[in-house]
N, CA, C and O atoms as a Tripos MOL2 file, in Angstrom:
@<TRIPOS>MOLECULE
protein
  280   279    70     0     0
PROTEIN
NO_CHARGES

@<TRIPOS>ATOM
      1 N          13.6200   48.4350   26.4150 N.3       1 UNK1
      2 CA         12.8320   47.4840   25.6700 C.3       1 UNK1
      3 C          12.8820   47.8590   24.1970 C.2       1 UNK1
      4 O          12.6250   48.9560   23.7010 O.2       1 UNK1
      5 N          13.3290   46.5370   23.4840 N.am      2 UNK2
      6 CA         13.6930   46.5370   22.3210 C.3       2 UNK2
      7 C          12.2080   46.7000   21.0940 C.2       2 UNK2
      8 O          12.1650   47.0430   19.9120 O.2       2 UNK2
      9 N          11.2720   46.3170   21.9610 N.am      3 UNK3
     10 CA         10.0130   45.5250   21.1530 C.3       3 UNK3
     11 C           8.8440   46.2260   21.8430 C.2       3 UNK3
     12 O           8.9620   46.8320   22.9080 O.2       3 UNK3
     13 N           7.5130   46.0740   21.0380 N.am      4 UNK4
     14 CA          6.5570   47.5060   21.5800 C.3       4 UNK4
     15 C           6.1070   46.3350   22.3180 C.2       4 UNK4
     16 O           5.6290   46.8710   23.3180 O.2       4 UNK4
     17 N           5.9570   45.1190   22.4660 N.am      5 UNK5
     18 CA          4.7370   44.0130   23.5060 C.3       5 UNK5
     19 C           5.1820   42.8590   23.4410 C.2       5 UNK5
     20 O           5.6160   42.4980   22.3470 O.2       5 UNK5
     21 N           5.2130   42.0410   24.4320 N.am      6 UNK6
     22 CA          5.5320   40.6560   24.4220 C.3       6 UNK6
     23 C           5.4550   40.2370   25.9240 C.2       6 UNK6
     24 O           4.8290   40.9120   26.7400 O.2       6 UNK6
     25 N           5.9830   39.3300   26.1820 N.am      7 UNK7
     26 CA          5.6830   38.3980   27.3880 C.3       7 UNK7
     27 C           6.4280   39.4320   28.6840 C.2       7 UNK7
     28 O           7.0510   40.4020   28.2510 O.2       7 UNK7
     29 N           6.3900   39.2780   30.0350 N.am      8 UNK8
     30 CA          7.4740   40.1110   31.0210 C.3       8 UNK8
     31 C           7.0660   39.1620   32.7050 C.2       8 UNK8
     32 O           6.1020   39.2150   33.4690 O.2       8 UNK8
     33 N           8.2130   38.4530   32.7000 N.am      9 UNK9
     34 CA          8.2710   37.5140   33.9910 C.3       9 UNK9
     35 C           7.8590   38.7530   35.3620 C.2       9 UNK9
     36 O           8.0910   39.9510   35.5230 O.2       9 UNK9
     37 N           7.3820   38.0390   35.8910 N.am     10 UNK10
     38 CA          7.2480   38.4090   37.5010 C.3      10 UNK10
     39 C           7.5040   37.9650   38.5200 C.2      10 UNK10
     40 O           6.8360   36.9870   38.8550 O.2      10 UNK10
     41 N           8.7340   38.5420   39.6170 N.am     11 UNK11
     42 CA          8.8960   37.5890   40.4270 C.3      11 UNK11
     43 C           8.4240   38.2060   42.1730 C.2      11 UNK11
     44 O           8.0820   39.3860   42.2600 O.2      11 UNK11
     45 N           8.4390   37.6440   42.9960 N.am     12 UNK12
     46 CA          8.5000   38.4030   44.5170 C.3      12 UNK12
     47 C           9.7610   38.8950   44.9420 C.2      12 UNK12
     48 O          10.0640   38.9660   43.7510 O.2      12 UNK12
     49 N          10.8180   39.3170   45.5390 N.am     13 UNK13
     50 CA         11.9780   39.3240   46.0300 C.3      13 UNK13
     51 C          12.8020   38.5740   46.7900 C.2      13 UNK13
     52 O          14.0030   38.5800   47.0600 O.2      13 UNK13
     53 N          11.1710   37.4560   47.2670 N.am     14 UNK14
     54 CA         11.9470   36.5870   47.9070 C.3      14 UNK14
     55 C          11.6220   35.2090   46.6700 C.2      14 UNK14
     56 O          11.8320   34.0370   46.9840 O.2      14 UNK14
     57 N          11.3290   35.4310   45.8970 N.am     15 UNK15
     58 CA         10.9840   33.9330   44.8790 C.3      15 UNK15
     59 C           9.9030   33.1750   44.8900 C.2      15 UNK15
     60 O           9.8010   32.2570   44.0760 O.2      15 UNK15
     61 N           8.5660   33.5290   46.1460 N.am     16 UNK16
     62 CA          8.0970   32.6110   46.4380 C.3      16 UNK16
     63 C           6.9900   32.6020   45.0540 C.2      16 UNK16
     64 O           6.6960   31.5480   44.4910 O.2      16 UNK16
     65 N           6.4710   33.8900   44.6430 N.am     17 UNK17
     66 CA          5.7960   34.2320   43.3580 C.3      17 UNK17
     67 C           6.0040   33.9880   42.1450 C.2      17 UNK17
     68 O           7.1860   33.6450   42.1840 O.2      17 UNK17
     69 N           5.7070   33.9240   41.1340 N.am     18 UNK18
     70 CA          6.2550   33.7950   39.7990 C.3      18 UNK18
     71 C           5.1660   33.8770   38.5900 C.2      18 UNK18
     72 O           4.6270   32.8640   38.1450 O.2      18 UNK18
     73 N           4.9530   34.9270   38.2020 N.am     19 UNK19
     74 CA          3.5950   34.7300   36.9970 C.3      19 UNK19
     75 C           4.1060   35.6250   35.6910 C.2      19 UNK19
     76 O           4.5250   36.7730   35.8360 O.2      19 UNK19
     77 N           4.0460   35.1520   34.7640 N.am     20 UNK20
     78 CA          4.3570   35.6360   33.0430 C.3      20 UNK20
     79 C           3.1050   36.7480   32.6780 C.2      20 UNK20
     80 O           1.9700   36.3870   32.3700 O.2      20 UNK20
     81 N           3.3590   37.5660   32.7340 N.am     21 UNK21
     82 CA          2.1560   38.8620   32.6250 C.3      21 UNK21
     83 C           2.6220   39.4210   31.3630 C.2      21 UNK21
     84 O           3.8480   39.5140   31.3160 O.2      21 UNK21
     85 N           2.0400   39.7920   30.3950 N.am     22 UNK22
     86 CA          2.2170   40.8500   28.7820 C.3      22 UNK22
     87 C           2.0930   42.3000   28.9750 C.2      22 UNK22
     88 O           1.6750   43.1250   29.7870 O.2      22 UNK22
     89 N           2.5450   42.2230   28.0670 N.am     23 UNK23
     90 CA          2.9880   44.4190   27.8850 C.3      23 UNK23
     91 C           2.9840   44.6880   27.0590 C.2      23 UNK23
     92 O           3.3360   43.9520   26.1380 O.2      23 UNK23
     93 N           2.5460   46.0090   26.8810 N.am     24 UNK24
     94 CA          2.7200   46.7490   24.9200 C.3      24 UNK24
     95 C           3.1810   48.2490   25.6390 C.2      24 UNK24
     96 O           2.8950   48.8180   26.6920 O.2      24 UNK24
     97 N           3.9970   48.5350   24.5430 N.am     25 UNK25
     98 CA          4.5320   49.7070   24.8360 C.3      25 UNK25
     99 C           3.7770   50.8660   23.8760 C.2      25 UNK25
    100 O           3.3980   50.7630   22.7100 O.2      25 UNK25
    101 N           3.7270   51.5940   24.4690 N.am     26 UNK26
    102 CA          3.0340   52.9880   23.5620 C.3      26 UNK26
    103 C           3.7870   53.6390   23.1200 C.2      26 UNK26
    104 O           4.9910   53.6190   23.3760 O.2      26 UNK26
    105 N           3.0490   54.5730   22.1300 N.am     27 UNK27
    106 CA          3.6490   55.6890   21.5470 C.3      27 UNK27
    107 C           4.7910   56.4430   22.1720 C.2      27 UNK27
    108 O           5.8120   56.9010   21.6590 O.2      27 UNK27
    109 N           4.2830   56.4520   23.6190 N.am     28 UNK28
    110 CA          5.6070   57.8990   24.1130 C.3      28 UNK28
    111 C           6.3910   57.0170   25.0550 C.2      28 UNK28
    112 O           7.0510   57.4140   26.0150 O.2      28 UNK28
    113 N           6.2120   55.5960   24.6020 N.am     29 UNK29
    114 CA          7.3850   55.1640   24.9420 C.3      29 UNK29
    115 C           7.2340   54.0530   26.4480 C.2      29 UNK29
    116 O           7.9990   53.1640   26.8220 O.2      29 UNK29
    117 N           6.2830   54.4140   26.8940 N.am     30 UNK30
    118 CA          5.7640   54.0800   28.5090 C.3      30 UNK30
    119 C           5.0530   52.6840   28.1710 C.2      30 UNK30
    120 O           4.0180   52.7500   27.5090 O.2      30 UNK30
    121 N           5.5300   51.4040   28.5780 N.am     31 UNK31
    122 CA          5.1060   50.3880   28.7870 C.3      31 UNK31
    123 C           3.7640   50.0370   30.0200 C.2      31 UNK31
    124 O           3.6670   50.4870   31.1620 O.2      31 UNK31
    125 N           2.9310   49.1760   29.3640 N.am     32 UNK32
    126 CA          1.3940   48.8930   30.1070 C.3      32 UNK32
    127 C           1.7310   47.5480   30.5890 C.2      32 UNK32
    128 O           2.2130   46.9700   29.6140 O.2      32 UNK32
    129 N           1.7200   46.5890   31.8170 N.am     33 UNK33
    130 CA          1.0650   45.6110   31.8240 C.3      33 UNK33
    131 C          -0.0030   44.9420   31.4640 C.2      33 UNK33
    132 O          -0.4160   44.4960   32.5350 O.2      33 UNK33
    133 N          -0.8610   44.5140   30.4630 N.am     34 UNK34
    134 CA         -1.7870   44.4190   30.0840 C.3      34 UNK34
    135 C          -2.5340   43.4740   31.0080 C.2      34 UNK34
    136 O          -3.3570   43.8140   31.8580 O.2      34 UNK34
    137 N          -2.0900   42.1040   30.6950 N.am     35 UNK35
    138 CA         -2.5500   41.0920   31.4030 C.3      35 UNK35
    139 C          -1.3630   40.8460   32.5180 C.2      35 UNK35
    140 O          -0.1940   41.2300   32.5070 O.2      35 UNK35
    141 N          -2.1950   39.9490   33.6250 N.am     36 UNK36
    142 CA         -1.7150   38.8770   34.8070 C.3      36 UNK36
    143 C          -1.1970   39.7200   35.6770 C.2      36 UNK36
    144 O          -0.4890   39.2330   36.5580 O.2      36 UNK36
    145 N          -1.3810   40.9440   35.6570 N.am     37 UNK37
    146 CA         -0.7960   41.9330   37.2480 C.3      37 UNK37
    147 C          -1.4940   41.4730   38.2910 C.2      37 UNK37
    148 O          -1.1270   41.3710   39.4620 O.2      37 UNK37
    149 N          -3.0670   41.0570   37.5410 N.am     38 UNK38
    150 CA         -4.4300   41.1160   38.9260 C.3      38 UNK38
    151 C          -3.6830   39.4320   39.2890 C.2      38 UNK38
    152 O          -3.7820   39.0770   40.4630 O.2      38 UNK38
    153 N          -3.2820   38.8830   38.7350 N.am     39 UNK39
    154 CA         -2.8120   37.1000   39.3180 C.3      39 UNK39
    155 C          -2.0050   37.1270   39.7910 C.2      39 UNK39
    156 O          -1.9410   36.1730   40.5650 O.2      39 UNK39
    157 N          -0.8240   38.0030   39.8410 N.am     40 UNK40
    158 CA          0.3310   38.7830   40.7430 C.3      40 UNK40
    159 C           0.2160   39.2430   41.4400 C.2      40 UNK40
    160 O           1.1120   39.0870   42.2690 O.2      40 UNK40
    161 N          -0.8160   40.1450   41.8030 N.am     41 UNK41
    162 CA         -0.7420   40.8890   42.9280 C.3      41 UNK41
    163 C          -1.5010   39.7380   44.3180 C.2      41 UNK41
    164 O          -1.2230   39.6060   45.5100 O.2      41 UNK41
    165 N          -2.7430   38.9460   43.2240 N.am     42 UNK42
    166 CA         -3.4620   38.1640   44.1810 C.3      42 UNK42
    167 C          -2.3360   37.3010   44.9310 C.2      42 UNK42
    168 O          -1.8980   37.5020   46.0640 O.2      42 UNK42
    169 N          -1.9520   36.2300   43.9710 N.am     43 UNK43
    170 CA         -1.0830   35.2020   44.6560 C.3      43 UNK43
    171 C           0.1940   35.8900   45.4150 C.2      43 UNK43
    172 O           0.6720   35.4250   46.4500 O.2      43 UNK43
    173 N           0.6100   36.8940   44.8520 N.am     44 UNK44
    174 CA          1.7600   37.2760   46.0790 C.3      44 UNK44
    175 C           1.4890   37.7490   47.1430 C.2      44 UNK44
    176 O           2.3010   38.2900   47.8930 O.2      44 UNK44
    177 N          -0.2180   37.5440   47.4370 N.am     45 UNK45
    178 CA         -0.6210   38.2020   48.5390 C.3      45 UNK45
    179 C          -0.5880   39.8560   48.7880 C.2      45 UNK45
    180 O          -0.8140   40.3740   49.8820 O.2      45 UNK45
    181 N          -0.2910   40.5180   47.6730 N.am     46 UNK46
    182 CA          0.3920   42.1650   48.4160 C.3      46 UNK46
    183 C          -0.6970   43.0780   48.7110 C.2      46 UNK46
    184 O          -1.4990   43.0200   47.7790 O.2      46 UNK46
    185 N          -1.0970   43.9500   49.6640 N.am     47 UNK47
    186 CA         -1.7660   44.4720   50.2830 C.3      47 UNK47
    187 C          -1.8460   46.2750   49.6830 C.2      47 UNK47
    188 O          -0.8560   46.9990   49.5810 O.2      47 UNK47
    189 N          -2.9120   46.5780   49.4390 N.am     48 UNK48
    190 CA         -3.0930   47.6650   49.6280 C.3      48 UNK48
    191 C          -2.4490   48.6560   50.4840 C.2      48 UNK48
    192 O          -2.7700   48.3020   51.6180 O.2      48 UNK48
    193 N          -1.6200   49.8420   50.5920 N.am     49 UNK49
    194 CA         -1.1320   50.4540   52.0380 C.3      49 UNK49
    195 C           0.6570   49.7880   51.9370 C.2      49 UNK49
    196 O           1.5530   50.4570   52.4530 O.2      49 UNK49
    197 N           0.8300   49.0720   51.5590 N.am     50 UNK50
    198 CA          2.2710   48.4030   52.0720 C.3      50 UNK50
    199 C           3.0010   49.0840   51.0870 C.2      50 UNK50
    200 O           2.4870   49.7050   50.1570 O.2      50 UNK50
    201 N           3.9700   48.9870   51.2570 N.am     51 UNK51
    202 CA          5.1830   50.0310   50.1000 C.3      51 UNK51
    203 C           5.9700   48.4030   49.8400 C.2      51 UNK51
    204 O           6.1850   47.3660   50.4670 O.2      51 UNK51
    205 N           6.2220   49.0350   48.4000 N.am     52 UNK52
    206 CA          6.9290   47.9370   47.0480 C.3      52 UNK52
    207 C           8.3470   48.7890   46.4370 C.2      52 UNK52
    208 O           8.5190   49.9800   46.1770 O.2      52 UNK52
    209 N           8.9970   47.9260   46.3700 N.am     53 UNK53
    210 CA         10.0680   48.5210   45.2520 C.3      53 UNK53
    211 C          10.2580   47.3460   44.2500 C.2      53 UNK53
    212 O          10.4540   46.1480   44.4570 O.2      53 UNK53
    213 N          10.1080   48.2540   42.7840 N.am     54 UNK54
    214 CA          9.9200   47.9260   41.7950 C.3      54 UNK54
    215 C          11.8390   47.3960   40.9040 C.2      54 UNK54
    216 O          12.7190   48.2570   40.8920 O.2      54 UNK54
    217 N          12.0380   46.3730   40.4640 N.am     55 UNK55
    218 CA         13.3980   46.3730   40.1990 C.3      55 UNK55
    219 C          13.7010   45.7120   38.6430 C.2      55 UNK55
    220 O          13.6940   44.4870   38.5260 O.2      55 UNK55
    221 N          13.8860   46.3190   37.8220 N.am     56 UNK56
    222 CA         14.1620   45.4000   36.1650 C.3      56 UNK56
    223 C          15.3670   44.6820   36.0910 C.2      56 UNK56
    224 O          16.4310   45.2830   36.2400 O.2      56 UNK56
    225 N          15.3460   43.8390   35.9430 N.am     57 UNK57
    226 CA         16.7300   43.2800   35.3120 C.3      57 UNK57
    227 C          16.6410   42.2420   34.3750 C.2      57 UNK57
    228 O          15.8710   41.3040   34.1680 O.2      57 UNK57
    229 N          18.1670   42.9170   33.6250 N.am     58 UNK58
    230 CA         17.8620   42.2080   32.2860 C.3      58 UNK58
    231 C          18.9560   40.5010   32.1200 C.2      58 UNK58
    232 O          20.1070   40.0650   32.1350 O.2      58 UNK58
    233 N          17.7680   40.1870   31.9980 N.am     59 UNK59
    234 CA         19.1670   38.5740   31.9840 C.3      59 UNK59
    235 C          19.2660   38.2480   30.0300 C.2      59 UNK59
    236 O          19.0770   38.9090   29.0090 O.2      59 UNK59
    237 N          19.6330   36.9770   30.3500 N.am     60 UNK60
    238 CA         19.7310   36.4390   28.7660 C.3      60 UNK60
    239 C          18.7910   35.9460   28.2090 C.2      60 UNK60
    240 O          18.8030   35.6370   27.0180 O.2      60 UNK60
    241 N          17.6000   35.7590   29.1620 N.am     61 UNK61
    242 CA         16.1030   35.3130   28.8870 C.3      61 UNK61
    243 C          15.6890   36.5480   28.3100 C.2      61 UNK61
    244 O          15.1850   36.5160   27.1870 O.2      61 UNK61
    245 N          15.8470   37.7940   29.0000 N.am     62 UNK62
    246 CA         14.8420   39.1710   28.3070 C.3      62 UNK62
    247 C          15.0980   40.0310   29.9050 C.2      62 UNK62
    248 O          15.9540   39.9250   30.7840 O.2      62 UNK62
    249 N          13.7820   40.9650   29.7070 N.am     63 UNK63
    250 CA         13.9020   41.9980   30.8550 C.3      63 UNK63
    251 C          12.7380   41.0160   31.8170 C.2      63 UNK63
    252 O          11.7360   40.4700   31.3560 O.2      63 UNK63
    253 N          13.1230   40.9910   33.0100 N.am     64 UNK64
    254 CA         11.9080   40.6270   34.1540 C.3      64 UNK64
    255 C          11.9260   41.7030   35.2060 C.2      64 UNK64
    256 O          12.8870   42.4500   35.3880 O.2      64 UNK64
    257 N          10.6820   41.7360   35.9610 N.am     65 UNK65
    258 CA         10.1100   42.5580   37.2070 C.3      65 UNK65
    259 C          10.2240   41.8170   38.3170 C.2      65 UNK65
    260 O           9.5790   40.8000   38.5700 O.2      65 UNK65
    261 N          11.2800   42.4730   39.1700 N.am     66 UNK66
    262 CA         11.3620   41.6540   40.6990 C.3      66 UNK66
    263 C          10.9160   42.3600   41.6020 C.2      66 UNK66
    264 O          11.6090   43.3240   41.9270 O.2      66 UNK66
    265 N           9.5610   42.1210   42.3470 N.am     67 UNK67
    266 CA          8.5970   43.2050   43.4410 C.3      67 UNK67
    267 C           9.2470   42.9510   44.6690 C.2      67 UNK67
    268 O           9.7070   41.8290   44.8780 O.2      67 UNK67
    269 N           9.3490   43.9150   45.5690 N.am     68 UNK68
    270 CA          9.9060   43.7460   46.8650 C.3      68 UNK68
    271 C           9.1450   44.2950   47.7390 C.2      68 UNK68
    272 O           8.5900   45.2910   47.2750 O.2      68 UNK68
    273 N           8.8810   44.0740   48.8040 N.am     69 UNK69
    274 CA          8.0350   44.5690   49.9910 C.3      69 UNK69
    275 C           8.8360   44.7280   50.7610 C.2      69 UNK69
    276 O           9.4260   43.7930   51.3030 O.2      69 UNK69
    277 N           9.1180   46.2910   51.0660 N.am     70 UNK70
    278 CA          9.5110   47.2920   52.1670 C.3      70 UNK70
    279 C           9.0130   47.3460   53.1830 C.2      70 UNK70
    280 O           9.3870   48.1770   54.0110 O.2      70 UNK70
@<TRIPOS>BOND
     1     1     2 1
     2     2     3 1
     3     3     4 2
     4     3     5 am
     5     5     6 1
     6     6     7 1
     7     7     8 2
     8     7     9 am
     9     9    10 1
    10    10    11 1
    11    11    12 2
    12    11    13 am
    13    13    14 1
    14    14    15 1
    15    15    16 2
    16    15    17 am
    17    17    18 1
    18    18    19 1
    19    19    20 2
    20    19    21 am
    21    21    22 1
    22    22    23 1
    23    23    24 2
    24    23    25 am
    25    25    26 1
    26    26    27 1
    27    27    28 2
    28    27    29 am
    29    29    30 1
    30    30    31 1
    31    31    32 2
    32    31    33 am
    33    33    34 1
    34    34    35 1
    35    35    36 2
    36    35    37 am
    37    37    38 1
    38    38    39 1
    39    39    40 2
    40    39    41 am
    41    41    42 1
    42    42    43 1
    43    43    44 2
    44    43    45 am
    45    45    46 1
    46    46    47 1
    47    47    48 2
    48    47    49 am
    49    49    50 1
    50    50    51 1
    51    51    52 2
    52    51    53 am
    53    53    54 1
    54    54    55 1
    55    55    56 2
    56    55    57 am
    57    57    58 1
    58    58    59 1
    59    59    60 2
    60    59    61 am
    61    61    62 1
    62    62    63 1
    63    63    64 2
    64    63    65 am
    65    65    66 1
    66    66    67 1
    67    67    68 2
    68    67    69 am
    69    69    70 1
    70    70    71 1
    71    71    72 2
    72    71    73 am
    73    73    74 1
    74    74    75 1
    75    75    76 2
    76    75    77 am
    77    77    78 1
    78    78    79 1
    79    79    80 2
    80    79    81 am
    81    81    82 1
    82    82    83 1
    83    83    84 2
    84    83    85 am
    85    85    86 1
    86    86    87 1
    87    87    88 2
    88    87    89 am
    89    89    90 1
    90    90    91 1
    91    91    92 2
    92    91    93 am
    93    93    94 1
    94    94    95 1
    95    95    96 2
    96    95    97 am
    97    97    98 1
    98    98    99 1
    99    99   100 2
   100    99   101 am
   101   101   102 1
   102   102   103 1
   103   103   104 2
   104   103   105 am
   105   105   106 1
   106   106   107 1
   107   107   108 2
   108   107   109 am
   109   109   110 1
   110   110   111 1
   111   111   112 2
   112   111   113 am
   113   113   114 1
   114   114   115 1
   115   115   116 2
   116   115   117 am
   117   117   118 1
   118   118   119 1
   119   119   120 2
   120   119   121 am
   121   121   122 1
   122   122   123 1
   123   123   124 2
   124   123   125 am
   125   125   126 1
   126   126   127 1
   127   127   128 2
   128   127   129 am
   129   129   130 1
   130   130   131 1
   131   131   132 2
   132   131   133 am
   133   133   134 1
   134   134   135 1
   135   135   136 2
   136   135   137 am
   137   137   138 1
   138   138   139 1
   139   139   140 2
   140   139   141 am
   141   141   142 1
   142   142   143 1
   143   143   144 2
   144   143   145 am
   145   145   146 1
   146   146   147 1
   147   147   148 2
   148   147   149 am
   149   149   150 1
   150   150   151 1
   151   151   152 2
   152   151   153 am
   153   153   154 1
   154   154   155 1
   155   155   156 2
   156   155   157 am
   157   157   158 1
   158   158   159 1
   159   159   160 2
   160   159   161 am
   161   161   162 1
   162   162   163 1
   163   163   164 2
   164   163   165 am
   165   165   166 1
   166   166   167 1
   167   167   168 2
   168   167   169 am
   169   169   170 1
   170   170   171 1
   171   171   172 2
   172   171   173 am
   173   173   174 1
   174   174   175 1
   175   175   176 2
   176   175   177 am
   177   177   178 1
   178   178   179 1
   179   179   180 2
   180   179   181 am
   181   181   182 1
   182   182   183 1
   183   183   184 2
   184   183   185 am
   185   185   186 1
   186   186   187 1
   187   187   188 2
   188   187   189 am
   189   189   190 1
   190   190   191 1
   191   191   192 2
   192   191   193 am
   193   193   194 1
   194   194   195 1
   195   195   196 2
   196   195   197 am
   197   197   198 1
   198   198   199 1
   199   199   200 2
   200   199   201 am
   201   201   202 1
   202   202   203 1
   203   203   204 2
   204   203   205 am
   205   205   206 1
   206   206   207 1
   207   207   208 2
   208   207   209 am
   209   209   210 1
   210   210   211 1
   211   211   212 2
   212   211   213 am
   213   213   214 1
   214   214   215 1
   215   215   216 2
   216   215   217 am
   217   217   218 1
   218   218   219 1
   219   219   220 2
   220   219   221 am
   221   221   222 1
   222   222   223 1
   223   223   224 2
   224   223   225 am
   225   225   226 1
   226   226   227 1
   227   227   228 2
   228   227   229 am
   229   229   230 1
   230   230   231 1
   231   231   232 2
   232   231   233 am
   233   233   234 1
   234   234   235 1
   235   235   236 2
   236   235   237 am
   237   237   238 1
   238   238   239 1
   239   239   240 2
   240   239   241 am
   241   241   242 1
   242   242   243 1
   243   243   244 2
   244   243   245 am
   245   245   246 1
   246   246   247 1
   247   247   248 2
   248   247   249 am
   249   249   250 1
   250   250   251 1
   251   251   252 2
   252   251   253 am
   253   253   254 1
   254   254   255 1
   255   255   256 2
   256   255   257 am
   257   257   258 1
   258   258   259 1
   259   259   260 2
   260   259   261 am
   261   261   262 1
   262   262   263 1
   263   263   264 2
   264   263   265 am
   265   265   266 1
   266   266   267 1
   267   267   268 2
   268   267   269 am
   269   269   270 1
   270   270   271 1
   271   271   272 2
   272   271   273 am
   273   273   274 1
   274   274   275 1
   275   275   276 2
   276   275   277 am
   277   277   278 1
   278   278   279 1
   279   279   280 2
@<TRIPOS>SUBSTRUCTURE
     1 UNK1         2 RESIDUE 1 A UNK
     2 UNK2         6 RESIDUE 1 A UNK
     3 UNK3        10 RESIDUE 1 A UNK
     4 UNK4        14 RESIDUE 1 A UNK
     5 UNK5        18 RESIDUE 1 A UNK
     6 UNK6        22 RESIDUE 1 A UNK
     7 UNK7        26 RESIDUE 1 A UNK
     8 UNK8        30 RESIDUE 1 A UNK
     9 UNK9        34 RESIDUE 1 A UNK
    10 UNK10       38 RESIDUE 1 A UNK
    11 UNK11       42 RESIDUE 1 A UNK
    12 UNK12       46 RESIDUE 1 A UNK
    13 UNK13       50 RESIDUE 1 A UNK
    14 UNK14       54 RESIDUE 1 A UNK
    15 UNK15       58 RESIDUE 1 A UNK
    16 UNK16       62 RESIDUE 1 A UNK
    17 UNK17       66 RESIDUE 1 A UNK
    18 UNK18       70 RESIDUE 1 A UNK
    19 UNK19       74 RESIDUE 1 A UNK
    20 UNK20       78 RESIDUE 1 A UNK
    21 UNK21       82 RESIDUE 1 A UNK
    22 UNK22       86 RESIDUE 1 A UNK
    23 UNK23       90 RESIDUE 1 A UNK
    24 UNK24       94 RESIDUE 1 A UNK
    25 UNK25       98 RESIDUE 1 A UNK
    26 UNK26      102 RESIDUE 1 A UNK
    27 UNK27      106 RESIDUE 1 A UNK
    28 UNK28      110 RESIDUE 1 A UNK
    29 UNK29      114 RESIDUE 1 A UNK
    30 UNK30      118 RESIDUE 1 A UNK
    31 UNK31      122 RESIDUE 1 A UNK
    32 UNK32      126 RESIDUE 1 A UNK
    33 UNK33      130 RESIDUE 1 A UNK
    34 UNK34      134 RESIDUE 1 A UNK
    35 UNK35      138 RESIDUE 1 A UNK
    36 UNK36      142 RESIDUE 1 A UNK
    37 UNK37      146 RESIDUE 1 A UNK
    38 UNK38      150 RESIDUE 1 A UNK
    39 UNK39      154 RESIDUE 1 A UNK
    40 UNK40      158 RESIDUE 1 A UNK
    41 UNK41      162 RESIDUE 1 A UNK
    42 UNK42      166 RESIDUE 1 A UNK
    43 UNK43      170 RESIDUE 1 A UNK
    44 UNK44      174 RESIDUE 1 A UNK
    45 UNK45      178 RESIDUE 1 A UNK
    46 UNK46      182 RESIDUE 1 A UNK
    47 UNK47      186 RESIDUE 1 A UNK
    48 UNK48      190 RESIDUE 1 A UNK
    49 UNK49      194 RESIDUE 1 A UNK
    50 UNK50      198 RESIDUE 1 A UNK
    51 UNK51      202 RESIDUE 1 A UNK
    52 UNK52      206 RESIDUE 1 A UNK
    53 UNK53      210 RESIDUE 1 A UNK
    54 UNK54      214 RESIDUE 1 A UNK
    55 UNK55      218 RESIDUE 1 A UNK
    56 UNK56      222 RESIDUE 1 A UNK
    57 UNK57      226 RESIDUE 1 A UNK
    58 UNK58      230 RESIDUE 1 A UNK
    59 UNK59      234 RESIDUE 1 A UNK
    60 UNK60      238 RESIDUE 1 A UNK
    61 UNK61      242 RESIDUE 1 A UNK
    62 UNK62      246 RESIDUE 1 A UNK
    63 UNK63      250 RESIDUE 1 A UNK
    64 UNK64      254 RESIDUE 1 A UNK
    65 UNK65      258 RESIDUE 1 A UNK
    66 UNK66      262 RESIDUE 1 A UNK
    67 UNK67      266 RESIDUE 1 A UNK
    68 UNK68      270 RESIDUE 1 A UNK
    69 UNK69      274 RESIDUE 1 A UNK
    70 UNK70      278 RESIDUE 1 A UNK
């Protein structure tokens, strides 16, 4: 990440999810979700206890987060 905060797509792994959540990056470098994780996690349904893999990829739009349930 080029930029300390700005917008960061969210998707499910299978597509059914989709919410635009913000980020600022800190000092040592480590990026925060600020907002819309809690509207992500709600609507994708994901459960406490269940294991996720986390995946970045960068398209020509910017960097997005694709969540997967293991």
């Amino acid at each position: 990440m080029y930029v300390d905060h700005g917008e960061l797509p969210i998707t499910t792994g299978d597509r059914t999810t989709a919410v635009t959540t913000r980020f600022m990056k800190g000092v040592d470098k480590r990026a925060t979700i600020t907002k819309g994780w809690s509207d992500f996690f709600r609507q994708a349904q994901m459960k406490k206890g269940q294991a996720y893999a986390f995946g970045f990829k960068c398209t020509s739009k910017g960097l997005r987060l694709i969540v997967y349930s293991i």
